[in-house]
N, C-alpha and C positions, 0 to 999 in steps of 0.2 A: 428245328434250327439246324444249317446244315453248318456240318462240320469239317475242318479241311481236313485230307487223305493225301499219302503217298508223300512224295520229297518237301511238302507243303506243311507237313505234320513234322518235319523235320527242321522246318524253317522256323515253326513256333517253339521249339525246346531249344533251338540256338538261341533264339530271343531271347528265352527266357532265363539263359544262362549268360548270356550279353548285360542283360539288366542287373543280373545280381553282382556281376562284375561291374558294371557302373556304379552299380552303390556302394560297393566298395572301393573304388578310384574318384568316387564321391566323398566319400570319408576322410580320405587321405589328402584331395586338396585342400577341403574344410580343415582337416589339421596342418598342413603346410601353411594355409593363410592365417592360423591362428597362429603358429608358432613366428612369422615373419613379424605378424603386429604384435606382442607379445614377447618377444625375445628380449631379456635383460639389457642386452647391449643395445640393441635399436631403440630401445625405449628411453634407456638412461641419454642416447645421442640426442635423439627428437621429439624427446616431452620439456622440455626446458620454454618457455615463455618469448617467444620470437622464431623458433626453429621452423622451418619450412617442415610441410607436408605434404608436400607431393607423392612423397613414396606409399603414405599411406593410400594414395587413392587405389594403385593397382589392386594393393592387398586389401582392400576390402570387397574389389571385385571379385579376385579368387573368392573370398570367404562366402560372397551372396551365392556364387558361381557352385561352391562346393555344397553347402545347404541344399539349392536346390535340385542339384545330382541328385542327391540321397532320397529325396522326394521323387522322385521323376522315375528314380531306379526303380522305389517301392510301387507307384503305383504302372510301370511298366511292366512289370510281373505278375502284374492281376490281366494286366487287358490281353497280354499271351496266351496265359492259360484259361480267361474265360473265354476268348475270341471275340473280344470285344471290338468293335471298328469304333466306336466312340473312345474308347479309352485308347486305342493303337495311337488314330490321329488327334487326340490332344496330347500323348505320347511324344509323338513326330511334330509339331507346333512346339513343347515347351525344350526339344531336343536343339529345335533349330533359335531359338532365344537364349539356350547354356552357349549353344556354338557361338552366336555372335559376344555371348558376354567374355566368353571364355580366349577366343580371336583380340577381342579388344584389351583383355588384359597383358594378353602377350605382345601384342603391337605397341601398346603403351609402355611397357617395362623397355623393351628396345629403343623405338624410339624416344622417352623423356629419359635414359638411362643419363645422359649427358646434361641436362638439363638439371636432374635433382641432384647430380655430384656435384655442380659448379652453386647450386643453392646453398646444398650444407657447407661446402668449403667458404662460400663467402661469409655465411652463417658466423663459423669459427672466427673471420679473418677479423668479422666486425666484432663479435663478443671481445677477442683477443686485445683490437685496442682501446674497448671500454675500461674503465677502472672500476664499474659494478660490481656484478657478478663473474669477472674476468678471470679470476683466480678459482672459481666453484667448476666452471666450466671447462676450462687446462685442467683442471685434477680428473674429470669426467673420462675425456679423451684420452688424456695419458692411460687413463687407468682402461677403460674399454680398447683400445686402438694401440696402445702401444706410441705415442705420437706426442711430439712438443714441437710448437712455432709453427709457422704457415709453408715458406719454401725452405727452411733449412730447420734444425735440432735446435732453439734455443733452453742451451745450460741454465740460465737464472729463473727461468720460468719450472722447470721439470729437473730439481736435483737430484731427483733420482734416474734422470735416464742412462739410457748405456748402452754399447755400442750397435744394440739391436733396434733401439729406438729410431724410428722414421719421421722425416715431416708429416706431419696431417693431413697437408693437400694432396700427398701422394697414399696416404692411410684412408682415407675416405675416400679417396677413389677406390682402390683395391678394394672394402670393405661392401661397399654398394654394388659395386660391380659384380660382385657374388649373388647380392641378394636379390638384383633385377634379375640378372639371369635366371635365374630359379621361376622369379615370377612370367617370364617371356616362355621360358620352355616347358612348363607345365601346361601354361595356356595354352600355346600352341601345338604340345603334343597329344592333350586330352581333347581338341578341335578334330583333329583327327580319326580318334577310334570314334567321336559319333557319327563322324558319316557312317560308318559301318550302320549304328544302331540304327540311324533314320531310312537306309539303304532296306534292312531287315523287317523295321514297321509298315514301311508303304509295300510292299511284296506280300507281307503275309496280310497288312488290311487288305489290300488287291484281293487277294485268294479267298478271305473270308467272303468279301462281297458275292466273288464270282459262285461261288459254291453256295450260296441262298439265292441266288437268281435261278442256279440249277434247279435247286428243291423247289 
């Protein structure tokens, strides 16, 4: 079996130091998308029985996104160091399916950014003038957001606010606005470092090939 030589043999320990760094920037969205679905305050906003869910859909793409980094990482670092062309280019196949998931969760988080703040806001506006559970759900926001009444502070609703308290419609936007961004720039900046990796697998499969054609 012939084995790659020279700046070629260089290209496979980049690799393979590329992947282990994948799997670790694998790790890390997996935990960023757990922590977004998962977070006390997100949860307490949009587990309630009627609440929109849109935001969740980004954040479970991070999360399939980050899983299968870590898988992708792992067995990225087997086909480096065995010279595997099987494993390089299912390697570079399952790299370019993270990229598009990973692309799509960032374009989502931007583009519906407007779309699921005007959800929950309406959310609030309509719980607000129910007599239901109207009262459970103001204690919620107040208490997460810092927020009473729709476009101004209403006092009878939230006695306890004060003068740092904000409307809601303007607290949920701020609030969301945080946590897509997160979900838009991680996607979109972890799309990037794998062109690198897919740039790296198809060069050293190239080179594997060529050098058993030689042999």
């Amino acid at each position: 079996m012939g084995k790659v030589q020279g700046g070629m043999k260089c290209v496979k320990y980049l690799l393979f130091v590329f992947n282990f760094i994948f799997w670790l920037v694998g790790s890390l969205v997996l935990a960023v998308g757990l922590w977004l679905r998962f977070d006390p305050d997100t949860v307490l906003l949009l587990n309630e029985e009627g609440a929109p869910d849109t935001f969740f859909i980004g954040v479970y793409i991070l999360i399939g996104a980050g899983g299968l980094m870590m898988l992708v990482g792992f067995f990225g670092c087997c086909g480096a160091v065995r010279e595997s062309q099987c494993l390089l280019g299912s390697f570079f196949a399952c790299l370019l399916v993270i990229f598009g998931a990973e692309v799509a969760a960032g374009v989502f988080g931007f583009l519906n950014k407007d779309k699921i703040i005007e959800e929950v806001q309406n959310f609030y506006t309509n719980v607000n003038n129910e007599n239901g559970n109207s009262t459970a759900i103001v204690s919620i926001y107040f208490k997460v957001l810092n927020c009473c009444g729709d476009e101004s502070v209403n006092i009878s609703l939230c006695p306890e606010a004060t003068e740092d308290t904000k409307d809601c419609k303007t607290a949920i936007s701020d609030f969301f606005n945080n946590k897509l961004y997160i979900i838009g720039y991680v996607g979109i900046g972890i799309a990037g470092v794998m062109i690198i990796g897919m740039i790296f697998s198809m060069v050293l499969c190239c080179a594997i090939r060529n050098s058993r054609e030689v042999i």
